[in-house]
C-alpha positions as a Markdown table, in Angstrom:
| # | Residue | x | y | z |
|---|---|---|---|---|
| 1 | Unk | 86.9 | 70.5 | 104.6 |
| 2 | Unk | 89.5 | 73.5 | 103.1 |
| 3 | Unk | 90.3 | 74.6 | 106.7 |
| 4 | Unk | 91.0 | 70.9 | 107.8 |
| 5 | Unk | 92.9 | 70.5 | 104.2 |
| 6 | Unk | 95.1 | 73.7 | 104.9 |
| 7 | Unk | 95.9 | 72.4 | 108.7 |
| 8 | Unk | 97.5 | 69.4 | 107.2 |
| 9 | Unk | 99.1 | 71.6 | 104.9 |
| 10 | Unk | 100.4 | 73.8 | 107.6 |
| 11 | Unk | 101.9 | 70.6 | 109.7 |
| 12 | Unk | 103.9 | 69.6 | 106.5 |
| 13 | Unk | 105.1 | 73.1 | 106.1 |
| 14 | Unk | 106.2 | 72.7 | 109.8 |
| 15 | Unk | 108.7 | 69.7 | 109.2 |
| 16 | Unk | 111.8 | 69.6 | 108.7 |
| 17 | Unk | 112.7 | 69.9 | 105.0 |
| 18 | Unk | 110.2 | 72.9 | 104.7 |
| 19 | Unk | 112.0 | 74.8 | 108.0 |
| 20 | Unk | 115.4 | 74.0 | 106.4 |
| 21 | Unk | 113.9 | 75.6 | 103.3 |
| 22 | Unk | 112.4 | 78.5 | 104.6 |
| 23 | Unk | 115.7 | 79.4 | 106.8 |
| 24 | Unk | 117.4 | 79.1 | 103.4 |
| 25 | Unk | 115.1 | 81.6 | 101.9 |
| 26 | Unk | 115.2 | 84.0 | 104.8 |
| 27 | Unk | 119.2 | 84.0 | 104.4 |
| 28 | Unk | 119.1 | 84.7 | 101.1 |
| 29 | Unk | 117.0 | 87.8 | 102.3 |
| 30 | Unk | 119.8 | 88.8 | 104.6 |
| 31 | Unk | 122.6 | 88.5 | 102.7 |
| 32 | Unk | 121.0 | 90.9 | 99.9 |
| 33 | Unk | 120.9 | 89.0 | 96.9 |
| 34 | Unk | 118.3 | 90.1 | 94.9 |
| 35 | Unk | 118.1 | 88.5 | 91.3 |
| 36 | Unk | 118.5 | 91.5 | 89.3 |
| 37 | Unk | 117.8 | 95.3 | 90.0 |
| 38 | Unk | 114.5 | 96.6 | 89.1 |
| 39 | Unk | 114.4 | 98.9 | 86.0 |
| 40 | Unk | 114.3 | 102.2 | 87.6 |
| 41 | Unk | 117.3 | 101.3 | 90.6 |
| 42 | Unk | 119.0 | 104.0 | 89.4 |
| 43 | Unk | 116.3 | 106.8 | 89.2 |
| 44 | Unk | 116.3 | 107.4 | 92.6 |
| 45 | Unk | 114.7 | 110.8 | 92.9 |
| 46 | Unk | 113.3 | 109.7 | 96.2 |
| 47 | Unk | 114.6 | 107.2 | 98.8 |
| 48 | Unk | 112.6 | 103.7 | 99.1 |
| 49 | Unk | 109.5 | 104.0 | 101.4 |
| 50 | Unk | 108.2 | 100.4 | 100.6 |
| 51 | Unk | 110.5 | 97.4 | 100.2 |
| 52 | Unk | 109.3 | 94.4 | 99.7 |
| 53 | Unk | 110.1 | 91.0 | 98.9 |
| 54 | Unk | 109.1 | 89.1 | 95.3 |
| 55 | Unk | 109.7 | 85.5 | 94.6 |
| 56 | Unk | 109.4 | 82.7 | 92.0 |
| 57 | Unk | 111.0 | 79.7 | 90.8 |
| 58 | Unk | 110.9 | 80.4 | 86.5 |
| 59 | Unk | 113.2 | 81.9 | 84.6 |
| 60 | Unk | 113.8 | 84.3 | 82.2 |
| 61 | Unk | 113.6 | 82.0 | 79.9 |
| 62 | Unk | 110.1 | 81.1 | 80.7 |
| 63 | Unk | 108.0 | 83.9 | 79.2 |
| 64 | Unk | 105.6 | 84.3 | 82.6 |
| 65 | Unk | 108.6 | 85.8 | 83.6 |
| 66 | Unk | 108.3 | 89.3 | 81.7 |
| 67 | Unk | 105.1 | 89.5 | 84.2 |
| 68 | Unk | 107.6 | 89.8 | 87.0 |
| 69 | Unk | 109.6 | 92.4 | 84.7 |
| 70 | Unk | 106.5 | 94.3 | 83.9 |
| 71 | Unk | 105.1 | 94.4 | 87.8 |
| 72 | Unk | 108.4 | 95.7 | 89.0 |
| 73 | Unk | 109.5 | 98.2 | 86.3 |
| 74 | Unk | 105.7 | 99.9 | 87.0 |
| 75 | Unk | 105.9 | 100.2 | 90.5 |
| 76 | Unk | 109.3 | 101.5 | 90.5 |
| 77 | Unk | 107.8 | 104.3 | 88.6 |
| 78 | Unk | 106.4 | 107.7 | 89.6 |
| 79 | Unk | 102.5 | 107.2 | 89.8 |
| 80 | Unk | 100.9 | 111.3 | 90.0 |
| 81 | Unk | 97.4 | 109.5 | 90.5 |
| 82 | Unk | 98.6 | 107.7 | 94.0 |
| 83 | Unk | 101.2 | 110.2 | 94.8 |
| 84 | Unk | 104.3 | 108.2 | 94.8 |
| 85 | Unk | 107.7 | 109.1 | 93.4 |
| 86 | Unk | 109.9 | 107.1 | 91.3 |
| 87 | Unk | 111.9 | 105.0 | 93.3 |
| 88 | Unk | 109.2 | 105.3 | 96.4 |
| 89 | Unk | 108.7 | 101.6 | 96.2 |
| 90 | Unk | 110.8 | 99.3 | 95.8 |
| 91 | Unk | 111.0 | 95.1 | 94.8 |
| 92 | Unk | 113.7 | 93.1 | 96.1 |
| 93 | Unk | 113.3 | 90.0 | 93.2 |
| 94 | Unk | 114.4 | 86.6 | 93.6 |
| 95 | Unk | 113.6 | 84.0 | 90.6 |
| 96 | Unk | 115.0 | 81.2 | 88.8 |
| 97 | Unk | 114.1 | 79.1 | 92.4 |
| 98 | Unk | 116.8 | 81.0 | 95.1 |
| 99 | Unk | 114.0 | 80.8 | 97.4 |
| 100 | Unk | 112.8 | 77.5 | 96.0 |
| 101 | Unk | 110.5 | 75.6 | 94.3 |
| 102 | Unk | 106.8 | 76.8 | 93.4 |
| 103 | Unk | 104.9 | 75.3 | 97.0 |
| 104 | Unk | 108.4 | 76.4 | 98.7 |
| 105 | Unk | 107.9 | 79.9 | 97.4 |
| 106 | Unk | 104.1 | 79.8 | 98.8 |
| 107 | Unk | 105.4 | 78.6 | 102.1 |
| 108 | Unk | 107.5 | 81.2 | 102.4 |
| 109 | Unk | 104.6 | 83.7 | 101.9 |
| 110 | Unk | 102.7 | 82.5 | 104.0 |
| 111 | Unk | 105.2 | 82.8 | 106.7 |
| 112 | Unk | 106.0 | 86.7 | 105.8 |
| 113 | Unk | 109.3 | 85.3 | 104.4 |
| 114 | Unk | 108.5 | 86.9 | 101.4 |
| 115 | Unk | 105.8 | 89.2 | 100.8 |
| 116 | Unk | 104.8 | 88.6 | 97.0 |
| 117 | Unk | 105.1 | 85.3 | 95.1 |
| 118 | Unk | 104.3 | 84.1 | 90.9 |
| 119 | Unk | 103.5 | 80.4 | 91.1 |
| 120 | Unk | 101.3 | 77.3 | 89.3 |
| 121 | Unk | 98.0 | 78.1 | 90.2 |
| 122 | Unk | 97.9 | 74.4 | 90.7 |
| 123 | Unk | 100.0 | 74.8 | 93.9 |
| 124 | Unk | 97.1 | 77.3 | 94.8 |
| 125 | Unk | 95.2 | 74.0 | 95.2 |
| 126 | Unk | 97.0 | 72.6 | 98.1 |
| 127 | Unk | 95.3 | 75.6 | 100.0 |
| 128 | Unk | 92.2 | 76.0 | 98.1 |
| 129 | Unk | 90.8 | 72.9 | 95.7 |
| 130 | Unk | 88.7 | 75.3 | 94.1 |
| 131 | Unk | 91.7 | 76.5 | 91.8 |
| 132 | Unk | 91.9 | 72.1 | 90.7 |
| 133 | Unk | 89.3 | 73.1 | 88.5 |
| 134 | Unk | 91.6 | 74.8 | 86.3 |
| 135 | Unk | 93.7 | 71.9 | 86.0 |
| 136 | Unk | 90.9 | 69.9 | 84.3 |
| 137 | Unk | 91.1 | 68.3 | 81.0 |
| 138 | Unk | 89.7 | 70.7 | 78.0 |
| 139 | Unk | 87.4 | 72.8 | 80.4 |
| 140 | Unk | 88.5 | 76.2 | 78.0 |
| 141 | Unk | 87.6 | 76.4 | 74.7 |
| 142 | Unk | 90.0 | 78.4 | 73.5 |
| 143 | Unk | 92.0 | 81.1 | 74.9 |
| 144 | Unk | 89.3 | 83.6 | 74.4 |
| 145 | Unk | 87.3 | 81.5 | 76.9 |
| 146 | Unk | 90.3 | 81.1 | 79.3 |
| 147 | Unk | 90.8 | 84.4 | 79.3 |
| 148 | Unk | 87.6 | 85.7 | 80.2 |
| 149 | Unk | 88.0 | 83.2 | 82.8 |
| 150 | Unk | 91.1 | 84.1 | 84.3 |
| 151 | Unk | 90.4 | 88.4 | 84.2 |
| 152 | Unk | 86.9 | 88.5 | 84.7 |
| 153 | Unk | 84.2 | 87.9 | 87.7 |
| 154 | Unk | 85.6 | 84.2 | 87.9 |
| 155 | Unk | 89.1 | 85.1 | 88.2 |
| 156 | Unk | 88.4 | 87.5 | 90.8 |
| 157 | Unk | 86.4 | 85.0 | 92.7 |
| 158 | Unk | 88.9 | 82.4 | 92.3 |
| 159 | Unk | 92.0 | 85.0 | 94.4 |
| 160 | Unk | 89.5 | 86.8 | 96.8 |
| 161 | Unk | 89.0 | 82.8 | 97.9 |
| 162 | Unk | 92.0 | 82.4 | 99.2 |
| 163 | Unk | 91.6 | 85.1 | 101.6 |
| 164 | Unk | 90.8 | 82.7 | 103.8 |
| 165 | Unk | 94.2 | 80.9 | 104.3 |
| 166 | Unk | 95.8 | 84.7 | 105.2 |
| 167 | Unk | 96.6 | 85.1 | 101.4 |
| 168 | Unk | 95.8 | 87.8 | 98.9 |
| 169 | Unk | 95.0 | 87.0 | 94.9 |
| 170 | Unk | 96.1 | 89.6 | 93.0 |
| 171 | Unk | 96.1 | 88.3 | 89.2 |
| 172 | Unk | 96.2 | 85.2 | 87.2 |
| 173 | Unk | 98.6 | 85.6 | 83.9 |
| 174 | Unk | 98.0 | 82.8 | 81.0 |
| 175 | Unk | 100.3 | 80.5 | 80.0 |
| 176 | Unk | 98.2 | 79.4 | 76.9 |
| 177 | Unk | 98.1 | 75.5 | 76.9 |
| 178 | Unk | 99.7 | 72.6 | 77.1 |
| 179 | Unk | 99.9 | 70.2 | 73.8 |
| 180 | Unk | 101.5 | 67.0 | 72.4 |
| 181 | Unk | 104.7 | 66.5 | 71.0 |
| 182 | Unk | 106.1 | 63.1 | 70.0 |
| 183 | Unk | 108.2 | 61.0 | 68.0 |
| 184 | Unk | 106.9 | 59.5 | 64.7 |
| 185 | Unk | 107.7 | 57.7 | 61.4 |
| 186 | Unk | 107.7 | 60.7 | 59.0 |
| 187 | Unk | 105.9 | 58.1 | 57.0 |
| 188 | Unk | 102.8 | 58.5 | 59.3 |
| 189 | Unk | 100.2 | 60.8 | 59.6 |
| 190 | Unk | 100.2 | 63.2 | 62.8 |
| 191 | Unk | 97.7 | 62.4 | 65.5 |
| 192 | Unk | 94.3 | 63.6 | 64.6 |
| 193 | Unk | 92.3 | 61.5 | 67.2 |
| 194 | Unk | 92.4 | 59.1 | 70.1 |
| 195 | Unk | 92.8 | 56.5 | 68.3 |
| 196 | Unk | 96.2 | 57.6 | 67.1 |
| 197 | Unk | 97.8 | 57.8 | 70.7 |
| 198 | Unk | 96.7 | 53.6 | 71.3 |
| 199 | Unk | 100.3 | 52.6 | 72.0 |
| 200 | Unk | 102.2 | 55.5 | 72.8 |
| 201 | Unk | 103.8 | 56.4 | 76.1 |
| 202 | Unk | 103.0 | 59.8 | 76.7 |
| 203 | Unk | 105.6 | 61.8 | 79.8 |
| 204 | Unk | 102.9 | 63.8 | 82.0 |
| 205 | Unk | 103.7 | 65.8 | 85.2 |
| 206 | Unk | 103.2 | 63.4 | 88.4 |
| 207 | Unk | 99.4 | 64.8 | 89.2 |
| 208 | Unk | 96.8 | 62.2 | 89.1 |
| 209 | Unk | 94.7 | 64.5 | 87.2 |
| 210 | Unk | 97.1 | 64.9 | 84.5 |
| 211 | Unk | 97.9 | 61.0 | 84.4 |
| 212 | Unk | 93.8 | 60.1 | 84.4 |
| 213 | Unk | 93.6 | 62.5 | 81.2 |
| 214 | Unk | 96.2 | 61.5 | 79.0 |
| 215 | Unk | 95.2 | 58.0 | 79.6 |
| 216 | Unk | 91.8 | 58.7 | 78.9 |
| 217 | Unk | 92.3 | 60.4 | 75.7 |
| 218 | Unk | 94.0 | 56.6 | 74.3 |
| 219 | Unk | 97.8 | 56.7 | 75.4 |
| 220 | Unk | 99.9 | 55.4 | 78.2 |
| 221 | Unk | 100.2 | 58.2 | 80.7 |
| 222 | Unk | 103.9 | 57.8 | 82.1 |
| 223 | Unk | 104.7 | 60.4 | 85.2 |
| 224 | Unk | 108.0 | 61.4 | 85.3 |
| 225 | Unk | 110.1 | 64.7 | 86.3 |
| 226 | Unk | 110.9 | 67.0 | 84.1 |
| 227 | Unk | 114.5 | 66.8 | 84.6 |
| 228 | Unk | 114.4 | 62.8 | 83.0 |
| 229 | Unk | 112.4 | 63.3 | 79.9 |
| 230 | Unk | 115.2 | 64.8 | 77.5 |
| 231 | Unk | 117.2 | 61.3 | 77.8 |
| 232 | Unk | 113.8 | 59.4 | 78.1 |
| 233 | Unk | 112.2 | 60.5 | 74.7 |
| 234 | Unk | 116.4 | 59.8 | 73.4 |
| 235 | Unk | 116.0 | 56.2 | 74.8 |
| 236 | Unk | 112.7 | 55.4 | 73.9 |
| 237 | Unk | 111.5 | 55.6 | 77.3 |
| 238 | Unk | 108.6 | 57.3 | 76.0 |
| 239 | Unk | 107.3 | 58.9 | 72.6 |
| 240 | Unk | 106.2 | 61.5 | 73.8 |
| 241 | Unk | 105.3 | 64.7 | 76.1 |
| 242 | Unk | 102.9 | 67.8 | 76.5 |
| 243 | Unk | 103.1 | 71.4 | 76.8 |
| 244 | Unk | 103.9 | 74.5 | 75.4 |
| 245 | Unk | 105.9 | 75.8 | 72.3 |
| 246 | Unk | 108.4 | 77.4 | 74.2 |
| 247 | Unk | 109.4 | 74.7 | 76.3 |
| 248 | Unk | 109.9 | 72.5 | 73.6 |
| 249 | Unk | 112.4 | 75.2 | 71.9 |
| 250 | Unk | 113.9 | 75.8 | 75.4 |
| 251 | Unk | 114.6 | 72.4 | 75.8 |
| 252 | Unk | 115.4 | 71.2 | 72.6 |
| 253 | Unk | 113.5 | 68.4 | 72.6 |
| 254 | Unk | 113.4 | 67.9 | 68.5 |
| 255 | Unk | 117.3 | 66.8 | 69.6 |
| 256 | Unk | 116.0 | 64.4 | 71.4 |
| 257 | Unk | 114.1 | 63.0 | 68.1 |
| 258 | Unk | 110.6 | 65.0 | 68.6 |
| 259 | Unk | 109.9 | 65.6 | 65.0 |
| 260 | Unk | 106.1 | 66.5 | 65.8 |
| 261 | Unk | 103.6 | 69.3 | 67.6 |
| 262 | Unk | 100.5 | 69.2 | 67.5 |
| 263 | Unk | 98.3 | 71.4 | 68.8 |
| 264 | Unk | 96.3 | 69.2 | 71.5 |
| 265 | Unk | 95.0 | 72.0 | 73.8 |
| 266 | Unk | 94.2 | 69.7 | 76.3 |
| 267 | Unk | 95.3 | 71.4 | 79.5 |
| 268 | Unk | 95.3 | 75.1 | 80.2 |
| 269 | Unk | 98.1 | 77.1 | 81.9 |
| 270 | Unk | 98.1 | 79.7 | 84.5 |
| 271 | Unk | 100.3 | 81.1 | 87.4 |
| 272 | Unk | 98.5 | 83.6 | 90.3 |
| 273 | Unk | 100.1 | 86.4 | 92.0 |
| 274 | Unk | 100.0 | 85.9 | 95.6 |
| 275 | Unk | 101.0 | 88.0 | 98.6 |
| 276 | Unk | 100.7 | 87.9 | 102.1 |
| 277 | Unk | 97.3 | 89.2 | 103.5 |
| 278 | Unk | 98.9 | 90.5 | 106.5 |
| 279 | Unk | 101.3 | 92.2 | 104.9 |
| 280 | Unk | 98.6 | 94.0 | 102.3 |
| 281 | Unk | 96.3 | 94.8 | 105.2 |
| 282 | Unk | 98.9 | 97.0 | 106.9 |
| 283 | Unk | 99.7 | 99.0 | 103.6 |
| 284 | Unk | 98.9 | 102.9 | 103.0 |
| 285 | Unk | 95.8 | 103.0 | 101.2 |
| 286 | Unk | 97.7 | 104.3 | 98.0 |
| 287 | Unk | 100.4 | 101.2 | 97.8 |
| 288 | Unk | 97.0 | 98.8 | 98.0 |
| 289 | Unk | 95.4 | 100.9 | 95.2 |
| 290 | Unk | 98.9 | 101.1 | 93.2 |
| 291 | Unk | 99.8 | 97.7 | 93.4 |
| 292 | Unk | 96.4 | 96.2 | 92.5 |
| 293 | Unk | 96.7 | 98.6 | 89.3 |
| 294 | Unk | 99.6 | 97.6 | 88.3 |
| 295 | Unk | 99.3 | 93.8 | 88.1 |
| 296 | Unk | 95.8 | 94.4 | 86.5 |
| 297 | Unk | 97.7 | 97.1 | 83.6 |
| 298 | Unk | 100.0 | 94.7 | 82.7 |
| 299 | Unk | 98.5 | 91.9 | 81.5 |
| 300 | Unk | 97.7 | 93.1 | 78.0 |
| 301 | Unk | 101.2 | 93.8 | 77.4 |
| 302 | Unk | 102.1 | 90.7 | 79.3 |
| 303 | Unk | 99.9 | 89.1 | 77.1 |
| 304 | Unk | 101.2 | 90.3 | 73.6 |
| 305 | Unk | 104.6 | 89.2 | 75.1 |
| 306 | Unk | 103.8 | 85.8 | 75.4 |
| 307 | Unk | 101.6 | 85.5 | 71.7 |
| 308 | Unk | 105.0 | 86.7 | 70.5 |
| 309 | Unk | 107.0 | 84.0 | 71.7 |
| 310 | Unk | 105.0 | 81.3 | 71.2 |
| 311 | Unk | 104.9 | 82.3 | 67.5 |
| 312 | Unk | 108.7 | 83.1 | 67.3 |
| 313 | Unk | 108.7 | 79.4 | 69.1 |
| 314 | Unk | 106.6 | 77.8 | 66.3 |
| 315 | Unk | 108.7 | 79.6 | 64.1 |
| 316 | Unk | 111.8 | 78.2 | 65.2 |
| 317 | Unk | 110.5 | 74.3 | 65.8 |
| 318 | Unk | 109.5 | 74.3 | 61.9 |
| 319 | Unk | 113.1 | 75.7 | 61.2 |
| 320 | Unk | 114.4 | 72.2 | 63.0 |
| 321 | Unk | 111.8 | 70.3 | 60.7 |
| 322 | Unk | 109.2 | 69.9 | 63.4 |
| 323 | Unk | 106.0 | 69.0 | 61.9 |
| 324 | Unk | 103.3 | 71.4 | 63.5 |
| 325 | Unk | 99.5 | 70.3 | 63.2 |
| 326 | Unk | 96.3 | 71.0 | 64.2 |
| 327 | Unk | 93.5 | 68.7 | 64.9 |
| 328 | Unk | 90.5 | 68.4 | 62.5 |
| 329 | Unk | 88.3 | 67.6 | 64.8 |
| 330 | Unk | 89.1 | 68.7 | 68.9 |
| 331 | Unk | 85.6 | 67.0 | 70.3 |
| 332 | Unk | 87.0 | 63.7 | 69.7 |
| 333 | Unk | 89.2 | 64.4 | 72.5 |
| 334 | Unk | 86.9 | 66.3 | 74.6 |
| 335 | Unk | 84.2 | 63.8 | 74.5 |
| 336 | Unk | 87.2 | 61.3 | 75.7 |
| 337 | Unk | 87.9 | 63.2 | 79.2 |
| 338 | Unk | 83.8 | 63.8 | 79.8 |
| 339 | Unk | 84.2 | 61.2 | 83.1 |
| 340 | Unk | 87.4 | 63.1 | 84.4 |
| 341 | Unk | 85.1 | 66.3 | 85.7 |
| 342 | Unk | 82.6 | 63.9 | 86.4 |
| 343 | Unk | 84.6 | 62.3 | 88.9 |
| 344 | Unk | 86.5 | 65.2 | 90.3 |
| 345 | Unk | 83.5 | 67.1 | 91.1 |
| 346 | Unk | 82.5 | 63.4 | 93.2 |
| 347 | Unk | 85.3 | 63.5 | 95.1 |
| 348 | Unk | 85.6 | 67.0 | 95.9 |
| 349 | Unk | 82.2 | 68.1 | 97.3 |
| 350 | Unk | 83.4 | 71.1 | 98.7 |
| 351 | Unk | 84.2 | 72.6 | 95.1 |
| 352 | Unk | 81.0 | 74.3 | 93.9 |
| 353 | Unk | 79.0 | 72.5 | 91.3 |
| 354 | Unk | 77.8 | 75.9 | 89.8 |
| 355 | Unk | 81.6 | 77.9 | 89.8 |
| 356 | Unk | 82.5 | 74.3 | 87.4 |
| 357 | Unk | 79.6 | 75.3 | 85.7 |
| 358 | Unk | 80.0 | 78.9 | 85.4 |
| 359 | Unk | 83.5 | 78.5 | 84.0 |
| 360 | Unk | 82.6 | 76.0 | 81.3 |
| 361 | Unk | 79.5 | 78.4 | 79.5 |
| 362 | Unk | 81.4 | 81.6 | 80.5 |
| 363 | Unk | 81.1 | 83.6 | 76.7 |
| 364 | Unk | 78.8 | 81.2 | 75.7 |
């Protein structure tokens, strides 16, 4: 069934809009644009041996950025171990979307467009539905359990499976998780339980996983870009919305009359660090060994990166008189969303019973 999956995927990717794309990507490539120069550019006590290609849609303003900082300011560096000089490799960056979107960015990988691309892991599930999994309603306890998930045997299952759509998994870096904010009579209590979203429109990203989940837990799931839901929650289009701390500070959306958070946890975030299998396979045997160091290294400063800005975040939404909760009791919630897995896992046989499993009691 994945093989047959990815050969639709693969016709899609030959269309029109996706060739148009891709030759827009490749003449970005040509004409030397790079985002911004890598942090050692101008230690160049030995001439480039490896140039390659990074892409992905955030921004700096998204903190999963700083794990594209961290990658290329490491393997611009002199590694004694490997026996590579500083400046030996080198990362041509593109972010902020000059290649394109998240599944543009994949396509392009696949391709050889680019070699090395950050995205959602939930566009890893158009080539592999195993990674839908981590899309599921309240399936991490905590971030301690998401974790574990994401950088231990798991994990490493998860990317060595998509070797066989000619990609490489190098690391997963967490985005924490995604959480409700909405507009409310000060007069009222925040939402503590289902019951208290009966009646509210809730914006959710247009994936029918997300929509089945939010309606579950008691509100009125209302798909809608992300682009639309600064004038929406303004209008009254909807009350509310769900995800992080930083993008509610990034967007501003207690201007738009957001004047609570709380702290949901109903969805957990990821991106994956893909590159091209062909492309790894034909690397000297120290670039493999360097580069899958270096993404691994990272992450716990990567990590204390983004704990920092999530607090600074919640720092600065109390600052605009957001009211920030957290619920009494979470498995009112969880026990809402119990028929979402059971019906994913029905409908996609070829994701295995025991990996669902095996995430849910991992640390247990």
């Amino acid at each position: 069934m994945k093989n047959s999956r990815y050969r639709v995927y693969i016709r899609s990717v030959r269309g029109c809009h996706s060739a148009i794309v891709l030759l827009s990507g490749l003449a970005f490539l040509l004409l030397g644009c790079p985002s911004e120069p890598g942090d050692n550019d101008l230690d160049n006590s030995s001439p480039p041996q490896l140039v390659f290609r990074f892409a992905t849609e955030v921004k700096p303003d998204n903190k999963v950025w700083e794990a594209t900082r961290l990658i290329r300011r490491e393997l611009e560096k002199a590694s004694l171990e490997h026996n590579i000089k500083a400046g030996e490799i080198q990362v041509e960056f593109y972010d902020q979307g000059m290649i394109g979107t998240d599944r543009q960015v994949l396509e392009a990988c696949y391709f050889g467009v680019v070699e090395m691309v950050l995205c959602t892991s939930s566009v890893a599930t158009t080539i592999d539905p195993a990674f839908s999994l981590l899309d599921m309603p309240y399936l991490f306890r905590d971030e301690i359990h998401h974790k574990a998930v994401l950088d231990g045997p798991i994990g490493t299952e998860l990317l060595d499976g998509l070797r066989q759509q000619r990609f490489k998994g190098l690391a997963f870096y967490s985005c924490g998780f995604r959480n409700m904010f909405y507009k409310r009579d000060p007069a009222l209590p925040p939402i503590q339980g289902p019951n208290d979203l009966h009646g509210m429109k809730i914006r959710v990203m247009e994936s029918p996983v997300m929509v089945a989940s939010i309606n579950a837990l008691g509100a009125s799931a209302t798909p809608m870009p992300s682009s639309e839901l600064f004038q929406a929650l303004k209008t009254g289009v909807v009350d509310g919305a769900e995800n992080n701390p930083r993008v509610f500070m990034a967007d501003k959306y207690y201007e738009a009359g957001c004047n609570y958070f709380t702290w949901t946890e109903h969805f957990a975030n990821q991106h994956v660090l893909i590159v091209n299998a062909a492309w790894f396979d034909g690397l000297e045997g120290r670039y493999k060994q360097r580069l899958c160091q270096v993404v691994r290294d990272i992450i716990p400063e990567y990590d204390q990166l983004w704990a920092q800005a999530v607090q600074e975040a919640v720092d600065q939404m109390q600052a605009y008189g957001v009211t920030v909760t957290y619920l009494d009791d979470k498995e009112r919630f969880i026990r809402k969303v119990g028929d979402i897995h059971a019906r994913f896992l029905q409908k996609n046989p070829s994701v295995p019973m025991d990996l669902y499993d095996r995430i849910k009691h991992t640390g247990e």
